[in-house]
Each structure stands twice: as structure tokens, then as C-alpha cells.
MARZA-419615 format. One record per residue: residue number from 1; x, y, z of N, C-alpha, C in turn. Coordinates in steps of 0.001 Angstrom, whole numbers, plus 500000, padded with zeros to 6 digits. Atoms other than C-alpha are relative to their C-alpha. Layout:
! residues N
atom n: NUM | n.px: X | n.py: Y | n.pz: Z | ca.px: X | ca.py: Y | ca.pz: Z | c.px: X | c.py: Y | c.pz: Z
...
***
This chain:
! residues 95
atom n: 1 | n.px: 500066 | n.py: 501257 | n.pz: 500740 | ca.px: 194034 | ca.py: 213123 | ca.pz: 160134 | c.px: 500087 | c.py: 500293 | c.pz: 498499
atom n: 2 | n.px: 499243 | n.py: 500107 | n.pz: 501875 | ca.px: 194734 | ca.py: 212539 | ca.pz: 156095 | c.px: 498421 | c.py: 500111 | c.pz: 499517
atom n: 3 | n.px: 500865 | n.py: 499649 | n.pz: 500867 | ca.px: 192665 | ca.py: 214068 | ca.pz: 153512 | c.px: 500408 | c.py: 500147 | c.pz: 498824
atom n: 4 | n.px: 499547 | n.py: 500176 | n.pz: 501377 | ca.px: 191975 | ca.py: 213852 | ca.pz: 150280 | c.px: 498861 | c.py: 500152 | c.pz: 499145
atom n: 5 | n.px: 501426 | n.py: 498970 | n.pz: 500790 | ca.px: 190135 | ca.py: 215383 | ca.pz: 147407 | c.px: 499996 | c.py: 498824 | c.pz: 498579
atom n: 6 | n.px: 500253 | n.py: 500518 | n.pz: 501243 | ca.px: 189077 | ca.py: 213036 | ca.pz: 144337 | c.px: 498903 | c.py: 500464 | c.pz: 499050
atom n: 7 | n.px: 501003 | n.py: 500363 | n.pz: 500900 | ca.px: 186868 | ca.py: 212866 | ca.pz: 141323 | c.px: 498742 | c.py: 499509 | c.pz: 500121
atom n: 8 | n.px: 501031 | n.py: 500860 | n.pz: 499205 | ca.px: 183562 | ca.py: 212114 | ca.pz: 142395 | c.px: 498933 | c.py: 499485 | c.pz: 498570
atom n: 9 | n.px: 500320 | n.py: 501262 | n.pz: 500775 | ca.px: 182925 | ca.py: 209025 | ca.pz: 140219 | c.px: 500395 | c.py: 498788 | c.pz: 500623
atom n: 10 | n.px: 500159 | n.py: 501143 | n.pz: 499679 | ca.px: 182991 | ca.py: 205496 | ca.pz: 140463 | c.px: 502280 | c.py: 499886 | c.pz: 499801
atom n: 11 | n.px: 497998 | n.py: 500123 | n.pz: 500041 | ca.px: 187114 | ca.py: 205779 | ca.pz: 139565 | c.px: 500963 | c.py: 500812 | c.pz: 500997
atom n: 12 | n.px: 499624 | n.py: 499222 | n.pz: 499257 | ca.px: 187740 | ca.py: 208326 | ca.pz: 141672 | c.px: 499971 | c.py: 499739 | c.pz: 501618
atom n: 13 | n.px: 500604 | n.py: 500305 | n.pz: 498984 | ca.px: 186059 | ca.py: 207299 | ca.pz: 144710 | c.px: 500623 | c.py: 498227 | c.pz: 500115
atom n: 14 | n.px: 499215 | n.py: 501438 | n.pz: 500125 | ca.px: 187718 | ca.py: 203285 | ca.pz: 144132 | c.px: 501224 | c.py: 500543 | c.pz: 500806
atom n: 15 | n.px: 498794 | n.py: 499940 | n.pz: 499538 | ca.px: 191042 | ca.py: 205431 | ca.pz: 145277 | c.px: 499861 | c.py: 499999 | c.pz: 501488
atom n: 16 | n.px: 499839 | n.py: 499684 | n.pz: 498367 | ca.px: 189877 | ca.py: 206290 | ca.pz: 148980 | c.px: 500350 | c.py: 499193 | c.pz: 500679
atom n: 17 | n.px: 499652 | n.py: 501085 | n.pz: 498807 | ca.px: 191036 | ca.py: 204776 | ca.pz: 152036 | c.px: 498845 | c.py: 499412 | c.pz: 500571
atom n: 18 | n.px: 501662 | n.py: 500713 | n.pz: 499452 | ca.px: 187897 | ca.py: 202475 | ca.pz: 153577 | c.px: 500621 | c.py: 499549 | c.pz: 501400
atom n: 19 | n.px: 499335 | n.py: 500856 | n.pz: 498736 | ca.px: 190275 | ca.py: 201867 | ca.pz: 156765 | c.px: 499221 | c.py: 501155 | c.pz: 501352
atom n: 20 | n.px: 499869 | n.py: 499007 | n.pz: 498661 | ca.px: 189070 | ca.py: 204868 | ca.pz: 159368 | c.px: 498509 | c.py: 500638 | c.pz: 499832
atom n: 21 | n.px: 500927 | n.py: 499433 | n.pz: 500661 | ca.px: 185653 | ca.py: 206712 | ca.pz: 159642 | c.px: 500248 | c.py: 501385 | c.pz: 498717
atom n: 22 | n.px: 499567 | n.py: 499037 | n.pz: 500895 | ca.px: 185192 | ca.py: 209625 | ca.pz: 157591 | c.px: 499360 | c.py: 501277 | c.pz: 500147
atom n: 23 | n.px: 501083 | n.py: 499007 | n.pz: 500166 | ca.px: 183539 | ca.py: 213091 | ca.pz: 157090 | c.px: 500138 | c.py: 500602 | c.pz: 498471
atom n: 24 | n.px: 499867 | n.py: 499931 | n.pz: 501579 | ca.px: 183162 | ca.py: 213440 | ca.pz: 153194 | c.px: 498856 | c.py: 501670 | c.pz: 499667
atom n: 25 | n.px: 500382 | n.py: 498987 | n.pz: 500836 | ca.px: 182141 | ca.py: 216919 | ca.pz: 151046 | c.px: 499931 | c.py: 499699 | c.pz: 498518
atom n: 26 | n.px: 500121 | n.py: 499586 | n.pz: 501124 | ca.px: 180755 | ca.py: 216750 | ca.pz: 147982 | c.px: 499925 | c.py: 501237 | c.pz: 499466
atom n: 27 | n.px: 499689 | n.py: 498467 | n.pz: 500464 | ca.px: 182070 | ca.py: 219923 | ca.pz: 146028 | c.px: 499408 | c.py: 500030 | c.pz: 498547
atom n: 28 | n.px: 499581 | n.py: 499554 | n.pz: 501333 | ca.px: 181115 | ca.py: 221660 | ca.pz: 142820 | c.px: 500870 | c.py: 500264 | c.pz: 499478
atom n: 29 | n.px: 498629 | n.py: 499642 | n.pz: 500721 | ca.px: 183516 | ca.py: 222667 | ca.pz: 140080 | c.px: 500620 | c.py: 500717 | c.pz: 500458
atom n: 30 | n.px: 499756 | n.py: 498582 | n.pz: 499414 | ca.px: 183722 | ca.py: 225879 | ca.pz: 141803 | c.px: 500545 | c.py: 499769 | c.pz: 501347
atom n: 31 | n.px: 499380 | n.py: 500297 | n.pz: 498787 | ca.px: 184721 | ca.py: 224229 | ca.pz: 144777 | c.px: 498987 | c.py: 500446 | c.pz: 501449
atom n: 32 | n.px: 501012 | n.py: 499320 | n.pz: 499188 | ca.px: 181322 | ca.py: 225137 | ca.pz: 146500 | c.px: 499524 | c.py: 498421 | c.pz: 500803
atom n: 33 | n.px: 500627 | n.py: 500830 | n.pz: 499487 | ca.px: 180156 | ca.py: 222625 | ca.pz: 148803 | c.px: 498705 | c.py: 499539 | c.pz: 500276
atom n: 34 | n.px: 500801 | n.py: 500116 | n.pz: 499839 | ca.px: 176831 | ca.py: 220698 | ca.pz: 148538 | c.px: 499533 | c.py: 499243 | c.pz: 500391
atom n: 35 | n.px: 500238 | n.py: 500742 | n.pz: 499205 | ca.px: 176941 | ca.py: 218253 | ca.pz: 150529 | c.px: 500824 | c.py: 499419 | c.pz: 500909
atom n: 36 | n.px: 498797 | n.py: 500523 | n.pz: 499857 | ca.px: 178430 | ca.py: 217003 | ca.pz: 153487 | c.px: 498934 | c.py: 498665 | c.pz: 501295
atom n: 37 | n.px: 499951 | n.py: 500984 | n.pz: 498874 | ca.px: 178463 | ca.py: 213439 | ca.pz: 155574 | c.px: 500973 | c.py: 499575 | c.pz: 500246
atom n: 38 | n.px: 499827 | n.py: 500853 | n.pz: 499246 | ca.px: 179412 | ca.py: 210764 | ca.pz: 157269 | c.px: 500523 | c.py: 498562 | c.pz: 499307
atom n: 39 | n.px: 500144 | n.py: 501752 | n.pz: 500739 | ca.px: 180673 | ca.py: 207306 | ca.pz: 156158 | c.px: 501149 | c.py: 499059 | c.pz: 501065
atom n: 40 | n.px: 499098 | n.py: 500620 | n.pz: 498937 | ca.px: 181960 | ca.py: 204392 | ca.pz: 158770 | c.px: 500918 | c.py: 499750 | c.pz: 499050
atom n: 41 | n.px: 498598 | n.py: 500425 | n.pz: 500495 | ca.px: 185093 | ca.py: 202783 | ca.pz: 158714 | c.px: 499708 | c.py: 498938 | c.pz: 498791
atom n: 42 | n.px: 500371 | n.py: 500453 | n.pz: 500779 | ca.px: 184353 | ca.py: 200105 | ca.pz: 155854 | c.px: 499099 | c.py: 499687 | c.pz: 499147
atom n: 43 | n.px: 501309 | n.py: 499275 | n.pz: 500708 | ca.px: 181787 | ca.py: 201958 | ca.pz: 154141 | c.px: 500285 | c.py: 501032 | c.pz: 499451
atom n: 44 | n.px: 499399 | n.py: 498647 | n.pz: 500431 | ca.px: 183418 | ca.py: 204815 | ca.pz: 152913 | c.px: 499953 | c.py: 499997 | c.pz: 498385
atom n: 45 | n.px: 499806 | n.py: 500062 | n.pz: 501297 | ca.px: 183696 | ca.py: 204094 | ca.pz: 149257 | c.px: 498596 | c.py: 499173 | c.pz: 499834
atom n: 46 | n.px: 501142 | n.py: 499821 | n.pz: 500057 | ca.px: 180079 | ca.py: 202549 | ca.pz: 149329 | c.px: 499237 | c.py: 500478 | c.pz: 500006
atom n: 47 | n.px: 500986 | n.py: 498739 | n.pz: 499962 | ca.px: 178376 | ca.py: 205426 | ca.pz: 150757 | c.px: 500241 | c.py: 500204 | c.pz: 499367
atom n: 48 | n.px: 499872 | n.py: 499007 | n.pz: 500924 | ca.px: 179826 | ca.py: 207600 | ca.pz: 148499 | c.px: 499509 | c.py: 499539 | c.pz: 498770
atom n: 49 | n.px: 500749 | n.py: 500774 | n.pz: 501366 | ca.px: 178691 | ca.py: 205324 | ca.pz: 145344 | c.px: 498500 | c.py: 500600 | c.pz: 500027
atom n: 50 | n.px: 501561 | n.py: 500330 | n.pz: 500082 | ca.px: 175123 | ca.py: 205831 | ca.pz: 146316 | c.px: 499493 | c.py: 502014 | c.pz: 500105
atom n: 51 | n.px: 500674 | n.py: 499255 | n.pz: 500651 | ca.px: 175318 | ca.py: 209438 | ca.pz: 145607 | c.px: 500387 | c.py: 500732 | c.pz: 498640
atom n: 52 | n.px: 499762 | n.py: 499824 | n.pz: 501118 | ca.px: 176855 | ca.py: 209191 | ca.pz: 142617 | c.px: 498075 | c.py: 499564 | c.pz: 498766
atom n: 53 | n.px: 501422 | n.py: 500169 | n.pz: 500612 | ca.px: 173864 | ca.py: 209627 | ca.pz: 139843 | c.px: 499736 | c.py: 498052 | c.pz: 499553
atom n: 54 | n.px: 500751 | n.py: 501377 | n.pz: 500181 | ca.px: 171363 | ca.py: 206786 | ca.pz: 139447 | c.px: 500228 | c.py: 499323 | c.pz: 501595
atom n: 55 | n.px: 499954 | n.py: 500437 | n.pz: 498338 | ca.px: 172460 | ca.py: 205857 | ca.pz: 143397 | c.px: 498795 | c.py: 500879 | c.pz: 500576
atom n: 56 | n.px: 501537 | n.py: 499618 | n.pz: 499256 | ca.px: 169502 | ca.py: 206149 | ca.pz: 145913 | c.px: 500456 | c.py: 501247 | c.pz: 501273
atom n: 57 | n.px: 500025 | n.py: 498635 | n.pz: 499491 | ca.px: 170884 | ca.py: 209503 | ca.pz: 147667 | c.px: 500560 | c.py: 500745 | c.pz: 499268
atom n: 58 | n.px: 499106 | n.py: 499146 | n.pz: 501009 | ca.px: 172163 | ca.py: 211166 | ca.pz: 144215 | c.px: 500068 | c.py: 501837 | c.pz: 500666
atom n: 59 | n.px: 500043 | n.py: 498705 | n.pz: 499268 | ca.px: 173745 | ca.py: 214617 | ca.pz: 145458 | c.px: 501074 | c.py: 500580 | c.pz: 498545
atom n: 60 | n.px: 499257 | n.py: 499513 | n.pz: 501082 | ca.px: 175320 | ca.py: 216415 | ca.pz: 142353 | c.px: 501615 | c.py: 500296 | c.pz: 500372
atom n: 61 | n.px: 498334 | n.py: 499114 | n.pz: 499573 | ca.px: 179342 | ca.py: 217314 | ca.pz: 142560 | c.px: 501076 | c.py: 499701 | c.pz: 498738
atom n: 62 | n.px: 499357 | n.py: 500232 | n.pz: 500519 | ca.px: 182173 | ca.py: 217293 | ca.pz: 140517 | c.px: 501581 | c.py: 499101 | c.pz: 501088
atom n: 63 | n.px: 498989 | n.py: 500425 | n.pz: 499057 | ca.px: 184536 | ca.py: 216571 | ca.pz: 143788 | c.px: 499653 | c.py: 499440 | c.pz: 501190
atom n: 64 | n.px: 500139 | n.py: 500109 | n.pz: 498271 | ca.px: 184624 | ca.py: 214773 | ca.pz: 147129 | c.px: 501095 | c.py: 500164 | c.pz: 500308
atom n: 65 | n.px: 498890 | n.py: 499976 | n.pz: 498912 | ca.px: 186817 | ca.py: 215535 | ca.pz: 149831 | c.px: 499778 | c.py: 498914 | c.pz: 501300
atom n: 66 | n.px: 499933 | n.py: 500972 | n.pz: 498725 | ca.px: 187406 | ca.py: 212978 | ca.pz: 152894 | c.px: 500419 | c.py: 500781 | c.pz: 501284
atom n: 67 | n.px: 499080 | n.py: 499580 | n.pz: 498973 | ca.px: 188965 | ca.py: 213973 | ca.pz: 155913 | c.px: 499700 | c.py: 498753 | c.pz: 501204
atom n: 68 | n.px: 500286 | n.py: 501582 | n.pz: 499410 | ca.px: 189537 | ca.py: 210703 | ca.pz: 157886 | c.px: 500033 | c.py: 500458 | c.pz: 501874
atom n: 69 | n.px: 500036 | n.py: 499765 | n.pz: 499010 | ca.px: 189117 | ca.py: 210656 | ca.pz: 161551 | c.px: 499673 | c.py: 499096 | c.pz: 501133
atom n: 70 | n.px: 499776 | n.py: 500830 | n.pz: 499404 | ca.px: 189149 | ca.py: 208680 | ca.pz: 164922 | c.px: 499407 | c.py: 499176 | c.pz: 500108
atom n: 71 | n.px: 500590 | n.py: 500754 | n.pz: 499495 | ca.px: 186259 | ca.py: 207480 | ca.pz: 165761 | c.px: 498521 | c.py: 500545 | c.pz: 499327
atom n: 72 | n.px: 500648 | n.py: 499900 | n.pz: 500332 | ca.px: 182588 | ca.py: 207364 | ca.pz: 164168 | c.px: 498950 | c.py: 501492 | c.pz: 500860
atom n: 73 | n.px: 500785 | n.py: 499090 | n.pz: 498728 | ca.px: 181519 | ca.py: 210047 | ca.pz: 167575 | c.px: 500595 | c.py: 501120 | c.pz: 499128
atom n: 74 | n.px: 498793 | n.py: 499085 | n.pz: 500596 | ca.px: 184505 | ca.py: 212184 | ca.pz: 166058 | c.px: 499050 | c.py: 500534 | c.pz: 498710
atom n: 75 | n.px: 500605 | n.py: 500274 | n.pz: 501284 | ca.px: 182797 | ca.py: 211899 | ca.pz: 162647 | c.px: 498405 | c.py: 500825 | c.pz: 499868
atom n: 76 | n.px: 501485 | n.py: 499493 | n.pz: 499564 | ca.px: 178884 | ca.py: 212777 | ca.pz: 163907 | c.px: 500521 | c.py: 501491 | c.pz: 500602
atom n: 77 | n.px: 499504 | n.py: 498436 | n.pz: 499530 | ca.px: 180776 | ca.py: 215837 | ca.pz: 165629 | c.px: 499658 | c.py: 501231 | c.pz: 498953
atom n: 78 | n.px: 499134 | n.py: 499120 | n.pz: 500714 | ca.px: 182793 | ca.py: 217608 | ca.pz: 163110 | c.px: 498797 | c.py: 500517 | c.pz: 498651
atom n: 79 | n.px: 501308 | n.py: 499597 | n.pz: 500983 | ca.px: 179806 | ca.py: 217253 | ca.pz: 160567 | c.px: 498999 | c.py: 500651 | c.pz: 500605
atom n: 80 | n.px: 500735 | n.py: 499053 | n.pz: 499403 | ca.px: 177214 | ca.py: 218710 | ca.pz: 162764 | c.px: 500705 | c.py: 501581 | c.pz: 499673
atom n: 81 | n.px: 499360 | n.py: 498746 | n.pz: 499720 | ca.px: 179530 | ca.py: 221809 | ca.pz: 163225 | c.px: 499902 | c.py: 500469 | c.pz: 498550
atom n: 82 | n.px: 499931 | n.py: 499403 | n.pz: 501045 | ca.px: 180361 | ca.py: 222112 | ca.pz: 159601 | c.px: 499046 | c.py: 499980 | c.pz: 499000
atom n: 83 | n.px: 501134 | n.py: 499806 | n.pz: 500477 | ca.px: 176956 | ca.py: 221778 | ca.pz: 158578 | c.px: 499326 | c.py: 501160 | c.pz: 500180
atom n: 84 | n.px: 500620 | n.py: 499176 | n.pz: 499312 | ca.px: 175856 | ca.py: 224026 | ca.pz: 160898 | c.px: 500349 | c.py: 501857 | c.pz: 499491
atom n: 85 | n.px: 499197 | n.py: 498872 | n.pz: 500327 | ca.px: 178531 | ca.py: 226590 | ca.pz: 159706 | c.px: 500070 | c.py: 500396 | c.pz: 498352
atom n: 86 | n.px: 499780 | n.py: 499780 | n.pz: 501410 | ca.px: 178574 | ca.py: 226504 | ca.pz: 155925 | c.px: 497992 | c.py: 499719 | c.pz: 499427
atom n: 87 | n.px: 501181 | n.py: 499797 | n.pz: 500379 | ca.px: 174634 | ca.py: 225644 | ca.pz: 155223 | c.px: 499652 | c.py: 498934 | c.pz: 498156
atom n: 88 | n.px: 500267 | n.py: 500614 | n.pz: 501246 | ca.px: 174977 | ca.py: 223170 | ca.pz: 152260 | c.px: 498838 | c.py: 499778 | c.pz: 499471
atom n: 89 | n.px: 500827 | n.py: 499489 | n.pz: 501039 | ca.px: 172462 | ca.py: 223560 | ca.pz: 149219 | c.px: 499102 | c.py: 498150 | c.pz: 500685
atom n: 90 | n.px: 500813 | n.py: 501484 | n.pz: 499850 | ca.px: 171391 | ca.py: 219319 | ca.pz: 150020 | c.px: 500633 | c.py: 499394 | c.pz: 500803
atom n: 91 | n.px: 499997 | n.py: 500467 | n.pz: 498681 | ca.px: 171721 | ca.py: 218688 | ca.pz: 153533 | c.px: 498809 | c.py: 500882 | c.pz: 500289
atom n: 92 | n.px: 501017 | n.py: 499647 | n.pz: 499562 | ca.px: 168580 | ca.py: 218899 | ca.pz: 155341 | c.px: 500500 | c.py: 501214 | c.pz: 500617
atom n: 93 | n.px: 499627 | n.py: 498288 | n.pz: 499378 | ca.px: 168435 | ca.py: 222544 | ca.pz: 157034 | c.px: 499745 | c.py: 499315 | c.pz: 501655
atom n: 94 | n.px: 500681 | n.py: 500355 | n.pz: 498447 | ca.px: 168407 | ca.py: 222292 | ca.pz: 161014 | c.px: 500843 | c.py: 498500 | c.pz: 500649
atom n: 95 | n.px: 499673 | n.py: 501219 | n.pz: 499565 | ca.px: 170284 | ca.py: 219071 | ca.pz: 161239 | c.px: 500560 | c.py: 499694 | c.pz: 501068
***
């Protein structure tokens, strides 16, 4: 499925697609990953607002990545795994 890496701001995050679920990475500059979820199909550019600073799950980044995908099950999957596998700095541990 289609991915895509923006600016993780309020301008940046306006560009995403809100049509499909999602599994989103917030990256550092460095391209280090420190966070990763989930966002349904017409929620995708909302979630992500709310961890932009001053939002009520602020997670620091300079980048998000998307990677869109079938179905919200699809979505709860792929994040487990790549949680499980990379260990991000602010995602609960154990999830």
C-alpha cells in the first residue's frame, strides 16, 4: 500500500490521505524512530495533530511516515510487529 513521509506539523500532516487506515512513525531528524501507531480510516490527520506539541499525546519528531493499509486488523498487526522489533524511545515497552 502507498506511503509517505511528511513534515510533522500541522502543514505537513494537512497533506495525508484520511481515506484508508494507517500505521504512522514518528521519526527524528536522524531518521530514528520514536514513535509508532495506529490511526483509522478518517482519523488519520487528527490523530496525528494530537501529537504534535501542545496536543494531549505530544511525541517529539521532525517526520511522520504513513504506510496506508487494508483494514484497521491489518493496521493493529503490522504495528505490534514493528513495535515489537525496533523498541521505540515513546511507545509503552511490552505492548
Amino acid at each position: 500500500m502507498a506511503k509517505k513521509t511528511v513534515n510533522n506539523n500541522k502543514t505537513g500532516i494537512s497533506k495525508l490521505p484520511d481515506d484508508k487506515p494507517v500505521v504512522y512513525r514518528i521519526k527524528t531528524e536522524g531518521d530514528k524512530v520514536n514513535y509508532v501507531g495506529i490511526a483509522k480510516r478518517g482519523r488519520v490527520q487528527e490523530r496525528l495533530e494530537e501529537h504534535l506539541q501542545g496536543g494531549k499525546d505530544y511525541v517529539p519528531g521532525a517526520k511522520v511516515q504513513i504506510e496506508q493499509v487494508g483494514s484497521i486488523a491489518e493496521a493493529k498487526k503490522k504495528e505490534s510487529t514493528v513495535i515489537k522489533r525496533i523498541q521505540p524511545k515513546h511507545n509503552e515497552q511490552g505492548k
